[in-house]
N, C-alpha and C positions, 0 to 999 in steps of 0.2 A: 504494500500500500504506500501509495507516494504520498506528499505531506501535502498536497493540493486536495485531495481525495479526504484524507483525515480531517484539514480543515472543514470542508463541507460537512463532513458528518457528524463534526462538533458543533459546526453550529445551526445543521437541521433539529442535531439534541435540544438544543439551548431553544429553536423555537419553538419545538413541541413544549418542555417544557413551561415554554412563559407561554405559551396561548392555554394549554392545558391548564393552567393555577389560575389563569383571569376566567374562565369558563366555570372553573370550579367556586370562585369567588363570586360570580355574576347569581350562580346556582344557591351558593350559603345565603346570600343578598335578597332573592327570593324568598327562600323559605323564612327567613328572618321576620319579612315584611307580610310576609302571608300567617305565621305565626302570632305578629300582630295587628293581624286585622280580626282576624278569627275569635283571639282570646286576650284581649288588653290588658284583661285581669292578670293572665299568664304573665307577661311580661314586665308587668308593675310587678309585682314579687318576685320576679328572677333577679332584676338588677336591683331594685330598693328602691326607687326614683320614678317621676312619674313621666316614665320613657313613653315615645312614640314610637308610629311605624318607625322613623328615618332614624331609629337609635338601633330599634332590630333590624334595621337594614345591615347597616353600618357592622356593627356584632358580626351577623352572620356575615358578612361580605367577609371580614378578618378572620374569623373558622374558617370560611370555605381554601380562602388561600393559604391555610396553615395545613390546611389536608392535601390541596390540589399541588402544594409544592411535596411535601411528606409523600404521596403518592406516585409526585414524577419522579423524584428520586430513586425510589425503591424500581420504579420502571427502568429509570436507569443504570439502574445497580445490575437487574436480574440482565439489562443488554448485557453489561460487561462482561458479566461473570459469562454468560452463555457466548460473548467473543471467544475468552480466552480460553474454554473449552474447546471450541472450534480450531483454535490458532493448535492448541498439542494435539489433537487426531490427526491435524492436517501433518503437522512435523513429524508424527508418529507412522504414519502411512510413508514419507519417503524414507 
């Protein structure tokens, strides 16, 4: 693999990545704001304060990208590891 190739694939990681965590964020942001529309009660006793939707917006937006990065990660991780298994069959075979 040449290092023009590598770069690309670093930095198609890095977009999935950051489009995957804003997705996931946009998703927590919803549920946050659907959470509080549903049950205001809920959420007046969650944080102590007399939050609105655009507080559980906000909340969930910051979960969602706390999971949506946690989760590209770990997607990340399992490329790797399953690269460099590929890289020793492949050296193992010549």
């Amino acid at each position: 693999m040449d290092i023009e190739n590598a770069v690309k694939t670093a930095f198609g990681f890095f977009v999935m990545i950051l489009i995957g965590t804003l997705v996931a964020a946009v998703v927590g942001g919803v549920f946050g704001a659907v959470v509080a529309l549903i049950s205001p009660e809920f959420v007046r006793s969650l944080f102590g304060i007399d939050a609105g939707v655009r507080y559980a917006l906000a909340v969930g937006m910051i979960g969602g990208v706390f999971i949506g990065a946690a989760v590209s990660c770990g997607a990340c991780f399992l490329s790797a590891i399953i690269k460099i298994f590929r890289i020793r069959l492949e050296h193992k075979q010549r």
